[in-house]
C-alpha positions as CSV (number, residue, x, y, z in Angstrom):
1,X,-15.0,3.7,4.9
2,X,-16.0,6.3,1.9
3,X,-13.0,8.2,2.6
4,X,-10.8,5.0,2.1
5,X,-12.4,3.3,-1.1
6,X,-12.4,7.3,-2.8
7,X,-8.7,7.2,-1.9
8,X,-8.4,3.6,-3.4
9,X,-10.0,4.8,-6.2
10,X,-7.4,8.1,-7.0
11,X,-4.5,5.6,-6.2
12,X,-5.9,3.2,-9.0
13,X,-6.4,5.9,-11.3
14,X,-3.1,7.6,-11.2
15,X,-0.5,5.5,-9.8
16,X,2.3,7.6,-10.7
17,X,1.9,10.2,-8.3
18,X,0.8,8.2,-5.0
19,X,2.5,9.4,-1.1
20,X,3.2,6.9,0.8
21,X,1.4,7.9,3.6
22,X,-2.3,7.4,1.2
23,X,-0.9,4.7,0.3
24,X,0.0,3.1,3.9
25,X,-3.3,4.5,5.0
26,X,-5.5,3.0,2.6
27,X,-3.6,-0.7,3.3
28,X,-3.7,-0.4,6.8
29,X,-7.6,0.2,6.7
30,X,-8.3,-3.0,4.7
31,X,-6.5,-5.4,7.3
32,X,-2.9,-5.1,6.2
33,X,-0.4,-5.6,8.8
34,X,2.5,-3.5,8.3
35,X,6.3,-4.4,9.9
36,X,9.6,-2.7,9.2
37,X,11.8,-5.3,7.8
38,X,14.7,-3.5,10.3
39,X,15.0,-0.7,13.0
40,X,15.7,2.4,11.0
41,X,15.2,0.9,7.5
42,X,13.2,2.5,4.9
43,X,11.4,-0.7,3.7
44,X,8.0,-1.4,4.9
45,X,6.3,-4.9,4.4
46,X,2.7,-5.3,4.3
47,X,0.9,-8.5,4.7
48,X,-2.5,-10.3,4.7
49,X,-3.7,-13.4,6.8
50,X,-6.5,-13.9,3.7
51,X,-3.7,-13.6,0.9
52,X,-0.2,-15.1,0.6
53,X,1.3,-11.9,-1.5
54,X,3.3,-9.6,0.1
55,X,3.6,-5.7,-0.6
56,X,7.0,-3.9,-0.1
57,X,7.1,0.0,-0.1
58,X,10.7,1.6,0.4
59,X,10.1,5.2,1.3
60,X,12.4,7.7,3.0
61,X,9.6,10.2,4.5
62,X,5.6,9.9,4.7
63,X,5.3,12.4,2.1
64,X,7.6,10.6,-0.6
65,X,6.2,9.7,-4.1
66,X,6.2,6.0,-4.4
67,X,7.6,4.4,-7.8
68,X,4.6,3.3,-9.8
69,X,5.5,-0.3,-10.0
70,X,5.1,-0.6,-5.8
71,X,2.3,1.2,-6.3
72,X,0.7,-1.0,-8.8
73,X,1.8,-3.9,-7.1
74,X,-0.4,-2.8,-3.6
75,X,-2.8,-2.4,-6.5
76,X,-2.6,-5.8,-7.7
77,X,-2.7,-7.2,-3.4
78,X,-5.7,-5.3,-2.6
79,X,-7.6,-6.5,-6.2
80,X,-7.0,-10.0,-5.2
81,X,-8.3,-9.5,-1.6
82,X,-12.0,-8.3,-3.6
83,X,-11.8,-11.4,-5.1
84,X,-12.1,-13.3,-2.1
């Protein structure tokens, strides 16, 4: 659990230079359920059964650098699940 949240934490302080693989880590660990919108695409939904947003990440290789504002976004998802 420490591992995650410390993760969380370096995600939410520099979201410009967040892999996907942290990132798909860190939202798996807090419930997320994560489907492929198609076989062989590079999107990746995540999901919630306690929150109605979704979270898309598009990424071409575990170790790609996500654009901030996907990254923000699974920022904004995961604050709104604390609020709960």
């Amino acid at each position: 659990m420490e591992k995650y949240l410390k993760l969380l934490k370096s995600i939410q302080n520099n979201p410009k230079n967040v892999r996907f693989s942290d990132l798909d880590n860190v939202l798996l660990h807090f419930g997320y359920d994560k489907r492929q919108s198609g076989k062989g695409s590079s999107h990746y939904v995540y999901s919630h059964p306690e929150i109605k947003m979704l979270v898309v990440l598009v990424s071409h290789s575990k170790n790609d650098i996500l654009p901030e504002y996907q990254v923000k976004k699974a920022i904004q998802s995961l604050e709104s699940l604390e609020a709960i």
